[in-house]
VMD Tcl script that draws the C-alpha trace (Angstrom):
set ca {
  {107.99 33.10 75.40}
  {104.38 31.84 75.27}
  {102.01 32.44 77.89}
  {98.94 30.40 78.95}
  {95.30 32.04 78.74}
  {94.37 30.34 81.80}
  {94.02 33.18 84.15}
  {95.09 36.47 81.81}
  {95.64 38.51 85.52}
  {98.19 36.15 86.11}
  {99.71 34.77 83.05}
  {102.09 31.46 83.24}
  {105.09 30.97 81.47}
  {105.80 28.25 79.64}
  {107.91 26.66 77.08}
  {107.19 24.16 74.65}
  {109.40 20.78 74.77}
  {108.47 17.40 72.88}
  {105.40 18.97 71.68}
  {104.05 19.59 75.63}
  {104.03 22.46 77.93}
  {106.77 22.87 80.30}
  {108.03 25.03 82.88}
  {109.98 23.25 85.35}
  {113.46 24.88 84.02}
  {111.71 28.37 84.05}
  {110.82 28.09 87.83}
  {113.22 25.84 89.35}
  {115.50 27.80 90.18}
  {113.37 30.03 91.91}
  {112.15 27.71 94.35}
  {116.20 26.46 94.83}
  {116.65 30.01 95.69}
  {114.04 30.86 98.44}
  {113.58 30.85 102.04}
  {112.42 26.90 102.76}
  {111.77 27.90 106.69}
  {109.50 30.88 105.83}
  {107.61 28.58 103.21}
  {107.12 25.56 105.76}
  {105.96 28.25 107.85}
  {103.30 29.90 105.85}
  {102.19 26.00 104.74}
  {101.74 25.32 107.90}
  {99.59 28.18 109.16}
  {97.40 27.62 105.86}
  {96.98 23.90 106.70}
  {95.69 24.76 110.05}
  {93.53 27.27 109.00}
  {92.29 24.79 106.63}
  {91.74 22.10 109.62}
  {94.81 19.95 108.87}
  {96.11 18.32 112.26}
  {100.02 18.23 112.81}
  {100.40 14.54 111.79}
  {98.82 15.72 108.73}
  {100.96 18.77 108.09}
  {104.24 17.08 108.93}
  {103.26 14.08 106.59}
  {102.71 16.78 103.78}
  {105.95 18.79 104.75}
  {108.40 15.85 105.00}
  {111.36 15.39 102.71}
  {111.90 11.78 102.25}
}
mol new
graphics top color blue
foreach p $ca { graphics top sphere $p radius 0.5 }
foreach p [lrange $ca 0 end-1] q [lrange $ca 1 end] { graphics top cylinder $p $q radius 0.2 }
display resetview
């Protein structure tokens, strides 16, 4: 499987489909699998840290 140049540390997989990169079936399933709370809690401490208010935050962390 290719893998982008972009940052050689931390190569990205990727797959080619209709003559474009892709990689949404490589790390879907991933993110389906993983802990939502401890994400939304981690975004959130970033935001703050990064000066976002809570109006903010919840308009970035709300499923429609």
């Amino acid at each position: 499987m290719p893998m982008s140049a972009k940052n050689p540390k931390q190569p990205e997989f990727f797959y080619w489909k209709n003559r474009l990169r892709a990689d949404a079936d490589l790390h879907n399933p991933i993110i389906e699998g993983g802990d939502h709370a401890k994400a939304e809690s981690v975004g959130r401490a970033v935001g703050k840290r990064l000066g976002l208010s809570d109006e903010d935050l919840d308009a970035l962390l709300t499923k429609d």
